[in-house]
N, C-alpha and C positions, 0 to 999 in steps of 0.2 A: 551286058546288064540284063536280069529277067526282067519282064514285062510283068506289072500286077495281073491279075487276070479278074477279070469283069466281075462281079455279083450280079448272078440276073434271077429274077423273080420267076419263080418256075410254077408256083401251084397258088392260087386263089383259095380260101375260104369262103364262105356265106352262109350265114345264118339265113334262115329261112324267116319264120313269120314276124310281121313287121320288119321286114326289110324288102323283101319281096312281093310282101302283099299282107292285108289289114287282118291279123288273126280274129280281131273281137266280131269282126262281123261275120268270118268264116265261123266260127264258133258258134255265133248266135242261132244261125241257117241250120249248123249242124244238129243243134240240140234239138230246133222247130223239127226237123224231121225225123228223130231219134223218140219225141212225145206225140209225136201226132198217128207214129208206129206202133209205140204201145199203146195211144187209145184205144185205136181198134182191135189191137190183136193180144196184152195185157195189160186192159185197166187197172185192175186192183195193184197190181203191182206201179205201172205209173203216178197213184194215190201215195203209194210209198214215198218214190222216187223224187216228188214234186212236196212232200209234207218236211216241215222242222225236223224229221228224225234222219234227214239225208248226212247231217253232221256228223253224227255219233256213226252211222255206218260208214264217212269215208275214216273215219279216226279207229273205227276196227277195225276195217282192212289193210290200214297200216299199220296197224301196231302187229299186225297175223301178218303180214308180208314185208319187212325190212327191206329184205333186198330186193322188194321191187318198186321201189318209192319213185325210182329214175324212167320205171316203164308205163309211159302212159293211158297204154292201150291194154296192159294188163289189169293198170287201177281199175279203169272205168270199165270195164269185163265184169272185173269182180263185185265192183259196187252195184251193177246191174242185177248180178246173180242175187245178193244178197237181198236186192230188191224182189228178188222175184222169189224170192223163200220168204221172205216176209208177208207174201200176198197169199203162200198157202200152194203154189207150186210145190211139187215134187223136184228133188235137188237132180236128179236128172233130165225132168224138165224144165226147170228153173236154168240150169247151164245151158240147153239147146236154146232156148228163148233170151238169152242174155246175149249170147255170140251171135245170135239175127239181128237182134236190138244193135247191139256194137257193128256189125255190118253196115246198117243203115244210118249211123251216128258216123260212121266213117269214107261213106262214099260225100256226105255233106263235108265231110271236115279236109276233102281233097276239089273239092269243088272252091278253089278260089279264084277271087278279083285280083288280079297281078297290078302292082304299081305301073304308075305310066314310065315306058320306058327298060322296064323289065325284061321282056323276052328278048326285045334289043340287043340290050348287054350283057346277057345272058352267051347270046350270038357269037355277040365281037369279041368277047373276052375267051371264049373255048376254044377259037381259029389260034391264039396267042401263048395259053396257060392250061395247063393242067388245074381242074376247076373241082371243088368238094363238098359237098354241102357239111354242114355242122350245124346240129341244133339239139337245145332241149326239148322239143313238140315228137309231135307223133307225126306229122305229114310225111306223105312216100313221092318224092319225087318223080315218079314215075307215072302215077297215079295222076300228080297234078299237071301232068305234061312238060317237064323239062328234062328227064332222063337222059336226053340223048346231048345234053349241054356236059352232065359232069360225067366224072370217070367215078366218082361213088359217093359216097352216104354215111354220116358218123352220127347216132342219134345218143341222146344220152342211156338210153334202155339197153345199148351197144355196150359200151363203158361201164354203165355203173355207177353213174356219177353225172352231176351236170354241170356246164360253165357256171362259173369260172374257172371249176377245178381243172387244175393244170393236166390233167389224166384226159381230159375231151381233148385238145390240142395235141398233145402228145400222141394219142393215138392216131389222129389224123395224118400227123407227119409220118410217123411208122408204118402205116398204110401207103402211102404217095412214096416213102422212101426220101424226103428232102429234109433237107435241116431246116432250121426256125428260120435263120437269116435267107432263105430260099422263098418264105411265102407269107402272104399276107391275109389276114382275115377282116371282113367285113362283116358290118352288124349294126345294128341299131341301140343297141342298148350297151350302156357305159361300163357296168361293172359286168355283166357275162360277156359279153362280146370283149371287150377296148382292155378292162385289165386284165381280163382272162389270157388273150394273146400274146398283151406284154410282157405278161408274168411267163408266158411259154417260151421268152423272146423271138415270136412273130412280129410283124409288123400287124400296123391296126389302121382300118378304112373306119371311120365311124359317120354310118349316112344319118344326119341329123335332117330328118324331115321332121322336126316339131321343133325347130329353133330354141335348143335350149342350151344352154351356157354350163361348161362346167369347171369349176377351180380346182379340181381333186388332182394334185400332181400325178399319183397312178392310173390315173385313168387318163390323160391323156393321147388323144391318137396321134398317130403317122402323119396323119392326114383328114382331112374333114369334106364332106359332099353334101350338099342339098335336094339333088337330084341323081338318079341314080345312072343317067347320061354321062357325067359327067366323072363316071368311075374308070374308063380306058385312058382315057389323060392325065389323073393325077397318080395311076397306079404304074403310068410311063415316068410323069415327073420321079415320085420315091426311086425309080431305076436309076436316074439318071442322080437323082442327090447322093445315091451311096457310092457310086462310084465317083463323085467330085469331092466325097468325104476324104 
């Protein structure tokens, strides 16, 4: 008589901000430091930058760049430059001065506060799994000091696309080489993260650190966390229910 043989959980997902750490306040830092660079070095153009007309410039640089809707280091490049031809910059200095601006915007926007408990299981779960990050943000993993936890990186500027669409997942798995029943993704947020993976049929960790409740049968997870300790035990428990399934 053959033996079934095991299902075991080979690659980890993780969404990156707010799961791993507080994007809004990473953001916030990031921008103080992105305005406080152009004061000094191009006010007229930070007058742009900071005035009611910032709207209409991100809404032309999307409608002039479709296919970079998903990249987000491109947008805000380009909305800088535009800022900086607004102010009377030359479009060759206006780009050199945009991509220092963006430099400076981005050494903040990798400067994060790691949830408690974070590098942790960052630790204990790479000894175990093959680990990936997935996110729609712009952060570089490597940049914020966890590089050496995964084996790589899916951003949506990657793809083309962002969670939920089943194209972020898909490619992950294609990358790792596992099939969906293979790995599970973790996230904080219900419809990018939790139905996006089901819909990939991934499993789905969904860290509720803001206690909130949700009835959407799609969006249902795998599994639920409050803390993010608490991810090596129930992402053992899911091993052990599929194989009692």
């Amino acid at each position: 008589m053959l033996m079934k043989k095991a299902t075991q959980i080979e690659l980890v997902t993780f969404d990156l901000d707010n799961t791993l750490w507080d994007v809004s306040q990473t953001i916030v830092r990031a921008e103080q430091m992105l305005r406080r660079w152009m004061q000094e070095n191009t006010a007229e153009a930070l007058a742009v930058y900071a005035s009611d007309a910032i709207g209409d410039i991100r809404e032309r640089v999307l409608e002039q760049h479709p296919d970079k809707r998903h990249d987000l280091s491109f947008l805000r490049t380009q909305i800088l430059y535009e800022c900086m031809v607004r102010s009377g910059l030359a479009q060759n200095d206006a780009a050199s001065a945009a991509s220092r601006a963006f430099d400076v915007f981005f050494v903040g926007r990798n400067e994060v506060v790691f949830y408690d408990g974070a590098i942790e299981v960052l630790a204990n779960l790479s000894q175990r799994y093959r680990l990936f990050a997935l996110t729609n943000g712009n952060a570089n993993i490597d940049r914020v000091g966890i590089g050496n936890y995964f084996e790589g990186a899916v951003s949506s500027a990657d793809v083309g696309a962002s969670k939920p669409d089943p194209k972020m997942f898909h490619t992950v798995l294609s990358r790792a080489g596992v099939g969906a029943n293979q790995a599970v993704h973790i996230g904080d947020h219900l419809s990018d993260d939790i139905l996006g993976a089901n819909n990939a049929g991934m499993l789905s960790l969904w860290y509720n650190h803001n206690g909130e409740f949700t009835n959407d049968s799609d969006s249902v997870p795998s599994g639920e966390v409050h803390r993010l300790s608490q991810l090596p035990a129930i992402i053992a428990d899911l091993m052990t229910s599929l194989n009692q399934g």
